[in-house]
C-alpha positions, 0 to 999 in steps of 0.5 A: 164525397169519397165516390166523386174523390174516386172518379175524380183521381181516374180522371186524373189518371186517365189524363195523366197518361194521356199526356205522353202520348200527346207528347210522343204524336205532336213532339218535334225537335223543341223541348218545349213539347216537353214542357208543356206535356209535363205541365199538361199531365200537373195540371190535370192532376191538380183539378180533381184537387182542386174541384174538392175545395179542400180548406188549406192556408195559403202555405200549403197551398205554396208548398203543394204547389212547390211540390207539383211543380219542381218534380213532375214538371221541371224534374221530369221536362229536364229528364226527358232532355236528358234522355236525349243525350245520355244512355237510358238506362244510365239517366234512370240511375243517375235521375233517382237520385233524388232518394240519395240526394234528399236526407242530404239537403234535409240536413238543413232541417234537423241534423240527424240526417248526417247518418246519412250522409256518409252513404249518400257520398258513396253512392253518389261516387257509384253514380259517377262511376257509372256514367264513365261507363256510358256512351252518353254526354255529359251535358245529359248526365248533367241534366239527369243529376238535375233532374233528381235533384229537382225531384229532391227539391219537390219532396222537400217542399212537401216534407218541410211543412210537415217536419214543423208539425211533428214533434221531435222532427 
């Protein structure tokens, strides 16, 4: 089981990387080549899964899917917009995020996390420092702050059911 489990996770692999270049050959102007290479590279990282049968309840298999879908799909399809209207380097900034952004929205599970609030806030202020600085847009900054925190999003879907199964979390 753990071979095919190996050989499985190549193929993902392989795929995975196979996808931006699938996009980079055939992109055209449209966004869709976006969203589609992105959902491309999700779905073939989700068959090896799959084809292992794993036994989960139905909410796992909602929140697995929460997961997979808002960061690698909607989180990375609106990060390559951003690209287009923001300076690189900049978007990757403002795009990881997502580490800031996330104990900030896990204050709505336990409020422990508000010791991270007051960091979150200055380095959300750096950020905005930053973007004044680039020659991008704001429409591509935008879409880079969406991006991470649709990334946010996704590792929330993943962390919450866990934090119901842990005691004192």
């Amino acid at each position: 089981m753990y071979v095919l489990g190996i050989i499985l996770a190549i193929a993902a692999s392989f795929t995975w990387a196979v996808s931006p270049i699938l996009y980079r050959v055939g992109a055209t102007d449209s966004v869709l080549d976006d969203l589609i290479s992105n959902s491309l590279g999700a779905f073939t990282l989700a068959v090896p899964f799959v084809l292992l049968k794993p036994s989960l309840n139905g909410g796992a298999w909602l929140y697995g899917t929460l997961f997979a879908v808002l960061g690698p799909v909607f989180g990375t399809y609106v990060f390559l917009i951003s690209l287009r209207y923001a300076d690189v380097g900049i978007a990757n900034v403002i795009s990881y995020a997502y580490v800031v952004l996330l104990p900030i929205i896990l204050l709505v599970i336990s409020p422990s996390y508000l010791t991270y609030a007051w960091p979150a806030a200055l380095i959300m202020i750096g950020l905005y420092l930053i973007m004044g600085s680039g020659k991008g847009t704001l429409y591509g900054y935008f879409m880079a702050l969406l991006s991470a925190i649709l990334y946010a999003f996704s590792f929330l879907a993943y962390i919450k059911p866990m934090s119901t199964q842990v005691p004192g979390a």
